[in-house]
ZAMARGU-4260 file (C-alpha; in steps of 0.2 Angstrom, whole numbers, plus 5000, padded with zeros to 4 digits):
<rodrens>
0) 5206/4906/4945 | 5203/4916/4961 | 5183/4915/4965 | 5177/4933/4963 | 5168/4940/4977
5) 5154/4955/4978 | 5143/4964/4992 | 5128/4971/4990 | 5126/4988/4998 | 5110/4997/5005
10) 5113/5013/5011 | 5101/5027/5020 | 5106/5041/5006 | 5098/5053/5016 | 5110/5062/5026
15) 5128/5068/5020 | 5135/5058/5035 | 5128/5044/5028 | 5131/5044/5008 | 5150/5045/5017
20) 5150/5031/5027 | 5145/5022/5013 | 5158/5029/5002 | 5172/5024/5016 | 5164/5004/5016
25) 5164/5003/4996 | 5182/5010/4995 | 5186/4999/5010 | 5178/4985/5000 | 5185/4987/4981
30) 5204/4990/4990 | 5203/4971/4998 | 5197/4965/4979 | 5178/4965/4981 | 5166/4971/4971
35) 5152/4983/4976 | 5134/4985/4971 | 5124/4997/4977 | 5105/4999/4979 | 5098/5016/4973
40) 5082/5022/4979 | 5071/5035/4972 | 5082/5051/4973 | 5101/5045/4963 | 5108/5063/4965
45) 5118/5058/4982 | 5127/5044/4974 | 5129/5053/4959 | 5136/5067/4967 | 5149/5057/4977
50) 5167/5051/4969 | 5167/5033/4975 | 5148/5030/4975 | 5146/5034/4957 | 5158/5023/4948
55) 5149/5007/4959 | 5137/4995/4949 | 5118/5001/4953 | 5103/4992/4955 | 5085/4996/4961
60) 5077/4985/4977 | 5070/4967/4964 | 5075/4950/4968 | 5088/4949/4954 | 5099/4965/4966
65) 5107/4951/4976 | 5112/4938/4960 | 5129/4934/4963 | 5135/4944/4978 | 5142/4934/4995
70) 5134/4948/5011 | 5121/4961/5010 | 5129/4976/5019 | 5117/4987/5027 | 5120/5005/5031
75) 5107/5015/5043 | 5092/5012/5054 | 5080/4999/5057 | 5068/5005/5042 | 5085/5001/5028
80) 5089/4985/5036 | 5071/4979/5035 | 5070/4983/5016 | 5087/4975/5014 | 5083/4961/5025
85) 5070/4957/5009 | 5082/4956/4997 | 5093/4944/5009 | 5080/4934/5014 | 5073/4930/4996
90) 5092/4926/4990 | 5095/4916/5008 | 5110/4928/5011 | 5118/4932/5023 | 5114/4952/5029
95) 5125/4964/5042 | 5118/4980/5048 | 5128/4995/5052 | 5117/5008/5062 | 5117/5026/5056
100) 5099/5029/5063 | 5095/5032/5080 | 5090/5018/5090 | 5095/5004/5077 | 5091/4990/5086
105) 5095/4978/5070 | 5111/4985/5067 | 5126/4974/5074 | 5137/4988/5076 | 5137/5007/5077
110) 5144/5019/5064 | 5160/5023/5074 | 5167/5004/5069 | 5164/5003/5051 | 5182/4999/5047
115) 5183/4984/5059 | 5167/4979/5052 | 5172/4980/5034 | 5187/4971/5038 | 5178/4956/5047
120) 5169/4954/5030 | 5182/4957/5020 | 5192/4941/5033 | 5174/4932/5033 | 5176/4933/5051
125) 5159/4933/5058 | 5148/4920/5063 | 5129/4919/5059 | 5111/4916/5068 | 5096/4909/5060
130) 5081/4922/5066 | 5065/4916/5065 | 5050/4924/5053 | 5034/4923/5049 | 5025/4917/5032
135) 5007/4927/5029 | 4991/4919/5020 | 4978/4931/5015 | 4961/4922/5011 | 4943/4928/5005
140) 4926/4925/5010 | 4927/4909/4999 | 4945/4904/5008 | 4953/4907/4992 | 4969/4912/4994
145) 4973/4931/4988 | 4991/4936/4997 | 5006/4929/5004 | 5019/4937/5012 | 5032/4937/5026
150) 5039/4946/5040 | 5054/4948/5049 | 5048/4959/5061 | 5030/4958/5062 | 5012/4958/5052
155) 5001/4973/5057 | 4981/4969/5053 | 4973/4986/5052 | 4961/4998/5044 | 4965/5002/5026
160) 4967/5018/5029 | 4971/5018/5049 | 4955/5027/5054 | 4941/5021/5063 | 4940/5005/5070
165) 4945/4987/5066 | 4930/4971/5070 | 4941/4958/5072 | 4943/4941/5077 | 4958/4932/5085
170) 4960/4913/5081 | 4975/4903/5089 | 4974/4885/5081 | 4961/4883/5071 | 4950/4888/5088
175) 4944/4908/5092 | 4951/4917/5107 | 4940/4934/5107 | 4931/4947/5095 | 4933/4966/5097
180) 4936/4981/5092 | 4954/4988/5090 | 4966/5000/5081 | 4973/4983/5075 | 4980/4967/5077
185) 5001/4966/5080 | 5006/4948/5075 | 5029/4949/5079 | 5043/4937/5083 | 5055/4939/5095
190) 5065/4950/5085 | 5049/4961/5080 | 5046/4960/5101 | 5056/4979/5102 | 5049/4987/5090
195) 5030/4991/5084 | 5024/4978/5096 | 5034/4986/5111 | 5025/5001/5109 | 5008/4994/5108
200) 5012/4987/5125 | 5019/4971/5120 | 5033/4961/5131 | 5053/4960/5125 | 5056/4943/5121
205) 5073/4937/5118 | 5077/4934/5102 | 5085/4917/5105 | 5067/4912/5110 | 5054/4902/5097
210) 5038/4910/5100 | 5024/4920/5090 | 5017/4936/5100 | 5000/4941/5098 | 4996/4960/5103
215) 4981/4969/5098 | 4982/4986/5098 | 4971/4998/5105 | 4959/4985/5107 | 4940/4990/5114
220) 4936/4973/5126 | 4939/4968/5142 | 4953/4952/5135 | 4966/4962/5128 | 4982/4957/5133
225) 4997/4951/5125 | 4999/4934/5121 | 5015/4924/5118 | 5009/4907/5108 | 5021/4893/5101
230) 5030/4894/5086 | 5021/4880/5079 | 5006/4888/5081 | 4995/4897/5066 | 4988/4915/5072
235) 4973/4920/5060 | 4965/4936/5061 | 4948/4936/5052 | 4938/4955/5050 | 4920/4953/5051
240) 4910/4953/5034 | 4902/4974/5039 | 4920/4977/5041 | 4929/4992/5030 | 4944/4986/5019
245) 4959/4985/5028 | 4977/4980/5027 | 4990/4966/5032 | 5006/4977/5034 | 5024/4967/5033
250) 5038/4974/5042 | 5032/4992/5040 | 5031/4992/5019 | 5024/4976/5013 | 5005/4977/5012
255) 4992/4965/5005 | 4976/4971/5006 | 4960/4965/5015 | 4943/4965/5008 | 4928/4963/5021
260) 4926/4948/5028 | 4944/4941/5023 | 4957/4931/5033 | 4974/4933/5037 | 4984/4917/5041
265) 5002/4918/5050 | 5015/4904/5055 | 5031/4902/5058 | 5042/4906/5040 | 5050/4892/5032
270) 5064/4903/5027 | 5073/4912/5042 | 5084/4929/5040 | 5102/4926/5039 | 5109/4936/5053
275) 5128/4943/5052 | 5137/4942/5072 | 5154/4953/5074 | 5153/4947/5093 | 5146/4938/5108
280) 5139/4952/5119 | 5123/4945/5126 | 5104/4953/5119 | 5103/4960/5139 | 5118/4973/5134
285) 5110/4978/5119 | 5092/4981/5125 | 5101/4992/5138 | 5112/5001/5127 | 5099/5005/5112
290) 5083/5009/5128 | 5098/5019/5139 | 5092/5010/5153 | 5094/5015/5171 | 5108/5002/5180
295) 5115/5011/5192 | 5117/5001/5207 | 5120/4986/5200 | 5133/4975/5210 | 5129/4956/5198
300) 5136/4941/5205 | 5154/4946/5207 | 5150/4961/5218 | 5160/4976/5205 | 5145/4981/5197
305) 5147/4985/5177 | 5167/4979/5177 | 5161/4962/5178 | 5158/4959/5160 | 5164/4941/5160
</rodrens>
């Protein structure tokens, strides 16, 4: 018997563009012999209403969405790969992203090469990285423990409801660095370093580096910079007993909530993200590519400038 093989896709329904890329990767799918499932978000009507999305297998964003599939395809921007990354990471799958946002700094590839794409999955030909996340503890006034979480990108310790200020407290191994006032608290990994922590003034760490950043954000004190601590360090962010209720956000959608005076705990995850590589182009490329970074000028070690790729 042939072993029967199965993707799970997550696509952005948003846009028409969209719902058709989608179409072409589940017809491109079923016509090698694999089967499709599909994620369907709140609104059905634009997979109901296409040909080839409609006949699929559906199944809303739960745990059991990934039972017996081999890949997690992704189609559009960083916010759907996140949310698919959830379902990957539970299942310890492997996950692909396809960008059909507008930066997409998640996605392996761009829209425009969809077919190769499919049909590296459909030829298992891809290799795949191990990218590091982080596990959450949330604990009361009484250290009992009340939330856990993870993140691929990164925890966000802020006001409940993102108004006023937060009285926190950082703590880096067991031992406190500084108290203050801020708009919140950005705990990321490398991956997370070029996205919400990036614009809270935070530095790009490469992703091929182990490390936990640290950026408050906002932050009322004279020590407020960044910090970039060891992976096998714990970050723990406590709120001051007086302090309003307020939140510990996971990659932009995941919250647990934080009563006054509660603590929130991060490490290292135990479980990273399976990440999907189509090729070998360095992170450098990418950050320039998805920022548009100026380069003109550039000669590099062999003196002809961008035609010395390799």
């Amino acid at each position: 018997m042939t072993e029967e093989r199965r993707v799970l896709l997550v696509p952005h329904a948003g846009r028409k563009p969209n719902v058709e890329a989608a179409a072409r990767a589940a017809e491109l799918l079923q016509s090698a012999g694999i089967g499709v499932r599909v994620v369907e978000h709140q609104d059905p009507t634009p997979l109901d209403e296409n040909p080839i999305l409609a006949g699929l297998e559906r199944c809303t964003h739960e745990p059991s969405a990934a039972d017996g599939v081999e890949l997690v395809l992704v189609l559009g921007g960083d916010g759907t790969f996140l949310r698919a990354a959830d379902l990957a990471h539970q299942a310890d799958l492997p996950v692909l992203g396809i960008n059909l946002g507008h930066v997409g700094f998640l996605a392996e590839w761009e829209a425009e090469s969809l077919d190769e794409a499919i049909d590296r999955v459909v030829r298992r030909d891809y290799r795949v990285e191990e990218r590091m996340t982080l596990d959450v503890l949330v604990r009361d006034t009484n250290l009992e423990t009340i939330g856990r979480g993870w993140a691929l990108n990164e925890v966000s310790v802020e006001n409940h409801h993102r108004s006023g200020v937060l009285d926190a407290v950082l703590e880096i191994d067991s031992r406190p660095v500084s108290s203050f006032g801020c708009d919140g608290v950005l705990i990321s990994t490398p991956t997370g370093s070029t996205a919400y922590a990036f614009s809270a003034g935070g530095p790009v760490l490469w992703p091929e580096l182990d490390a936990i950043l640290v950026v408050p954000n906002n932050a009322h004190a004279l020590f407020t910079k960044p910090l970039v601590v060891s992976p096998h360090s714990t970050v723990a962010v406590e709120s001051v007993s007086q302090a309003s209720p307020a939140s510990a956000v996971m990659d932009g959608f995941r919250s647990i909530a934080l009563p006054p005076g509660s603590r929130v705990e991060i490490r290292r995850g135990r479980r990273p993200v399976k990440w999907v590589r189509l090729d070998s182009k360095p992170f450098t490329d990418r950050l320039v590519t998805k920022l548009r970074l100026p380069v003109e000028g550039w000669r590099g070690p062999w003196g002809r400038g961008s035609h010395a790729t390799h």
